[in-house]
N, C-alpha and C positions, 0 to 999 in steps of 0.2 A: 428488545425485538418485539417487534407487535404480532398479537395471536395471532395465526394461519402465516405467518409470511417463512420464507424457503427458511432453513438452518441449514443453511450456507451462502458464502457471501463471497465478492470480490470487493476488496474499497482502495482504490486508487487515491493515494496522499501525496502530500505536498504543496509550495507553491509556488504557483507560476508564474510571480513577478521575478522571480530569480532562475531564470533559463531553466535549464536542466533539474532542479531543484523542484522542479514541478512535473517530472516523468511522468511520477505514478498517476498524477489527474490526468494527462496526457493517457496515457494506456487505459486508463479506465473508460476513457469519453470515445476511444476505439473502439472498445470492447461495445460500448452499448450502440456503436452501430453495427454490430455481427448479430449473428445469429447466436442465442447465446440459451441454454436448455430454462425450461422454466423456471426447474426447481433452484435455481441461482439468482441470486438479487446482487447488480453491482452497482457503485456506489461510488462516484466523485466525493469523496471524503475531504479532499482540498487542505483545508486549517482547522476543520474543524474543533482537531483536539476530542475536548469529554463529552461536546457536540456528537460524537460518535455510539455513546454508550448505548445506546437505546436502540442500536440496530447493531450493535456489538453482543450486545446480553443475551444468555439462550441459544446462540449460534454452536451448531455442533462442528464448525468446521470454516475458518475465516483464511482468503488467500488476501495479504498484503502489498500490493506491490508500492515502492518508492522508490527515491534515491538511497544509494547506498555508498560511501568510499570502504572502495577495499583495496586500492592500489593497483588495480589494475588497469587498462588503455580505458579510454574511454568509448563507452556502448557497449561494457563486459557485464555478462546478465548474473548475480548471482542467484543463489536459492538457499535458501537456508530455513529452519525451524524457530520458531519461537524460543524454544525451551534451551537452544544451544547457542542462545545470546548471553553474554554474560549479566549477572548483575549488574543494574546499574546504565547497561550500554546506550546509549541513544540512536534512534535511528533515523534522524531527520536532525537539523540544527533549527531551534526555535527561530524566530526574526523578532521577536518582541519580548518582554521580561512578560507579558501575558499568556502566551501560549504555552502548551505540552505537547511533547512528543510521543509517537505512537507505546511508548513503552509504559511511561504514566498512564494512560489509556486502559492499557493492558493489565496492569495493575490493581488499576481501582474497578476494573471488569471481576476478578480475584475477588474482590470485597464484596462486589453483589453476590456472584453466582461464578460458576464454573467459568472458565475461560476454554475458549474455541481454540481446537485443536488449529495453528496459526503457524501460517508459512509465510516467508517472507519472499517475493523474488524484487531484486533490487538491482540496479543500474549506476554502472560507475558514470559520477558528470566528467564532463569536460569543461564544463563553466556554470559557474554560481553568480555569475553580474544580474545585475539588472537588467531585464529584457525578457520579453514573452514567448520566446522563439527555442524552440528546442536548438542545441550543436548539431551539427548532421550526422556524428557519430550515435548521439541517444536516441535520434528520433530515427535512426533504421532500425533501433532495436527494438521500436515497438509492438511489431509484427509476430518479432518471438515471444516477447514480453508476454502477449497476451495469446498468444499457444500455452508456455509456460503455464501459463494462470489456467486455464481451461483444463490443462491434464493434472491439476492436482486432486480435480473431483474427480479422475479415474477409477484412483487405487482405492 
C-alpha cells in the first residue's frame, strides 16, 4: 500500500471473459461509479493475482467481493470472513497454469506484514462460458453486492 493512501479497501476479482466469473470486477466498476466515502480505495483487481500486493499490504480492513460456488440458485449473495475459509480453499478457479487465486494472495500478504482483516462477499454463477455478459440472475445482484460491500466499513 502506498504511504497516505485509505487502509481500507474494496477490490472487485475475477474474470470477465468467462460470464459470471467476473462479478466481482462487475461490482467493483459499480461501485466506483457511486458515491463511495473517501477514506475507501476500490479497486478492479481483475487477474491480477500478486499484482494485488501492493495495495493489499498495510490495509487495516480489505472487503473482497467475487464469484463464489456454494450451491446455491444463482445471484445468492454470500458473506463470509477470511479467517473461516478453510485451508487450502480457493476462491476463484485460475484460467491458466500462470495465475493465483485470491488466497495465495492472502498468503504471501501473511509473509510481508499483517494480513487485513478480509471479508469475502461472493455470488453464486449461473454460468462460467465464455462471454462478457453477466446471467441476469448475477447481474441483479449487483446492487446488493455493493450495499453489502459498503456496510462492512460500518461496524
Amino acid at each position: 500500500m502506498l504511504v497516505g493512501s485509505p487502509a481500507r479497501a474494496v477490490i472487485g476479482i475475477g474474470n470477465v471473459l468467462f460470464r459470471d466469473e467476473g462479478v466481482g470486477v462487475h461490482a467493483a466498476r459499480a461501485l466506483l461509479e457511486q458515491e463511495v466515502p473517501p477514506a475507501i480505495v476500490v479497486r478492479d483487481g481483475g487477474t491480477e493475482g500478486l499484482g494485488l500486493l501492493d495495495v493489499i499490504v498495510g490495509l487495516e480492513r480489505l472487503v473482497l467481493l467475487d464469484c463464489v460456488t456454494g450451491g446455491g440458485a444463482p445471484g445468492t449473495i454470500y458473506r463470509f470472513d477470511w479467517g473461516d475459509v478453510p485451508t487450502g480453499a480457493a476462491s476463484a478457479t485460475p484460467t491458466s497454469q500462470h495465475q493465483t487465486d485470491i488466497g495465495d494472495v492472502l498468503r504471501h500478504v501473511a509473509l510481508i506484514g499483517d494480513t487485513p482483516r478480509t471479508t469475502i462477499i461472493g455470488v453464486e454463477p449461473e454460468s462460467l462460458e465464455l462471454g462478457l455478459e453477466l446471467s441476469p440472475a448475477v447481474a441483479a445482484a449487483i446492487p446488493a453486492v455493493c450495499r453489502h460491500a459498503l456496510e462492512q466499513f460500518e461496524a
